[in-house]
C-alpha positions as protocol buffer text, in pm:
chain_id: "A"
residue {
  index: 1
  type: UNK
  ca { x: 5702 y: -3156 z: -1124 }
}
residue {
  index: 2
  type: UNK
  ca { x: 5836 y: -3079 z: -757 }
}
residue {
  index: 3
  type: UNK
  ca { x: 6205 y: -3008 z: -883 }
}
residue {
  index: 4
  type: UNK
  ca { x: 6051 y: -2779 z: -1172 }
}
residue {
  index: 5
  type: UNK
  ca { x: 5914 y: -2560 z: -884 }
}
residue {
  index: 6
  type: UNK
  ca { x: 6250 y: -2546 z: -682 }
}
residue {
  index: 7
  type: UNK
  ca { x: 6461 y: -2250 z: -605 }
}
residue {
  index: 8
  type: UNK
  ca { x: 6181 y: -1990 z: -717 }
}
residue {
  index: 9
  type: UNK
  ca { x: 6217 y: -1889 z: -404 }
}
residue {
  index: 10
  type: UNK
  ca { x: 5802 y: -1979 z: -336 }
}
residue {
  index: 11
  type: UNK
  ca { x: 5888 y: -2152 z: -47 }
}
residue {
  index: 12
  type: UNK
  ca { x: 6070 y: -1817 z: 122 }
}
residue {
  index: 13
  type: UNK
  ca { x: 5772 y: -1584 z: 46 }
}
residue {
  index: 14
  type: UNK
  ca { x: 5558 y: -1866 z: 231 }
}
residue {
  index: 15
  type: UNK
  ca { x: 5761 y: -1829 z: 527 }
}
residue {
  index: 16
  type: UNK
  ca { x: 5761 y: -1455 z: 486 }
}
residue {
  index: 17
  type: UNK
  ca { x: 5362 y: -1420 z: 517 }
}
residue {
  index: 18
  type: UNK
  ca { x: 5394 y: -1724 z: 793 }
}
residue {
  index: 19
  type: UNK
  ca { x: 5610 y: -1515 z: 985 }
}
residue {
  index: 20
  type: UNK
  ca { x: 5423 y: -1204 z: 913 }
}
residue {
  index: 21
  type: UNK
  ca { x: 5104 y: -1335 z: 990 }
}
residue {
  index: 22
  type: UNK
  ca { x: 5246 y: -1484 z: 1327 }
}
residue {
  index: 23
  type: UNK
  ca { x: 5353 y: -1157 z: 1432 }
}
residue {
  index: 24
  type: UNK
  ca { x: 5063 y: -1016 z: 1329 }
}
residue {
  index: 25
  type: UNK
  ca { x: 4848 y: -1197 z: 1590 }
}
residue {
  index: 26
  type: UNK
  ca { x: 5055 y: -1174 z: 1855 }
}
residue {
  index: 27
  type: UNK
  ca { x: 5204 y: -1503 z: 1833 }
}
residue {
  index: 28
  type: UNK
  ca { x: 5590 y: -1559 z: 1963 }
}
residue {
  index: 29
  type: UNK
  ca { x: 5706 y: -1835 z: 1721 }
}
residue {
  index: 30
  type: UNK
  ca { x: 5695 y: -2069 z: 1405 }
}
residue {
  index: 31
  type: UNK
  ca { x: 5702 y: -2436 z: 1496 }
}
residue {
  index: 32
  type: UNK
  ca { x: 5732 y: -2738 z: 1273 }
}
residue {
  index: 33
  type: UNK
  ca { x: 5821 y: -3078 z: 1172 }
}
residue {
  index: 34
  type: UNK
  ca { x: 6063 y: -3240 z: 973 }
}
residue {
  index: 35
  type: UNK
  ca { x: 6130 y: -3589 z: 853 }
}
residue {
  index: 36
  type: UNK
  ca { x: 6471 y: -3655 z: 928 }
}
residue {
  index: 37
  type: UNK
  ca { x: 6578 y: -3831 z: 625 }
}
residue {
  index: 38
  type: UNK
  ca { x: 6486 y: -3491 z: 459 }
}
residue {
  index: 39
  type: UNK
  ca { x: 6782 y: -3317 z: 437 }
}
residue {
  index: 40
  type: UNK
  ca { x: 6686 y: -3061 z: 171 }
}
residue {
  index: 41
  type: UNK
  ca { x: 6410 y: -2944 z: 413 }
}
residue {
  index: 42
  type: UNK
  ca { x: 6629 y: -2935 z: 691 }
}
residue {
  index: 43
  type: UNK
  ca { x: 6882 y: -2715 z: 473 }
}
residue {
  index: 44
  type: UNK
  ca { x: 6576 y: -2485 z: 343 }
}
residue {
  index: 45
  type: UNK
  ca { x: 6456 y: -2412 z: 661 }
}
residue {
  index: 46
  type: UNK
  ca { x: 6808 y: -2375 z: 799 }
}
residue {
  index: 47
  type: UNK
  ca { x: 6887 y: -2085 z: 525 }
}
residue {
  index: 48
  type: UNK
  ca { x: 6521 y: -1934 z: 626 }
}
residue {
  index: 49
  type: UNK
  ca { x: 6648 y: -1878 z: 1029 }
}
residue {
  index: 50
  type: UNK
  ca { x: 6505 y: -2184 z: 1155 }
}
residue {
  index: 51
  type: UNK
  ca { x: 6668 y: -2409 z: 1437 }
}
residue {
  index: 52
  type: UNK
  ca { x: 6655 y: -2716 z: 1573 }
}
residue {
  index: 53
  type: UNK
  ca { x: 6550 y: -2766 z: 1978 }
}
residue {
  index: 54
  type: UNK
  ca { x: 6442 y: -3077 z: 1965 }
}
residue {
  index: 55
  type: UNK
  ca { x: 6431 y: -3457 z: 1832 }
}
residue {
  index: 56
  type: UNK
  ca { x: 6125 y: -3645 z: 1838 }
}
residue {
  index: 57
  type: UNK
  ca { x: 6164 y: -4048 z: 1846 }
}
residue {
  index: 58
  type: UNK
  ca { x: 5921 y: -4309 z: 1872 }
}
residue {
  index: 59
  type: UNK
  ca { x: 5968 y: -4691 z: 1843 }
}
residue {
  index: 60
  type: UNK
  ca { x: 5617 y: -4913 z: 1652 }
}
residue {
  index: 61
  type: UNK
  ca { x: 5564 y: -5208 z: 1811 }
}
């Protein structure tokens, strides 16, 4: 079902009224997470004008 709904570009007009809405109140920035085994995501959000500042580790013990 996921790969049906790829590359419809759903994902961009998300990020589009994110963005908008972020300006809209004011706000100076989009922040979020990604796995880092998810390289699609990574890519997506890459083509979208995302960057990466920083790398979050953790170690379970």
């Amino acid at each position: 079902m996921a790969e049906a709904c790829r590359r419809q570009r759903i994902g961009s007009a998300m990020l589009a009224f994110i963005r908008a809405e972020t300006a809209r109140r004011g706000l100076g920035r989009v922040d979020l997470n990604v796995w880092l085994f998810n390289r699609d995501a990574e890519a997506f959000y890459e083509k979208n004008g995302f960057t990466g500042y920083r790398l979050m580790m953790e170690s379970w013990v």
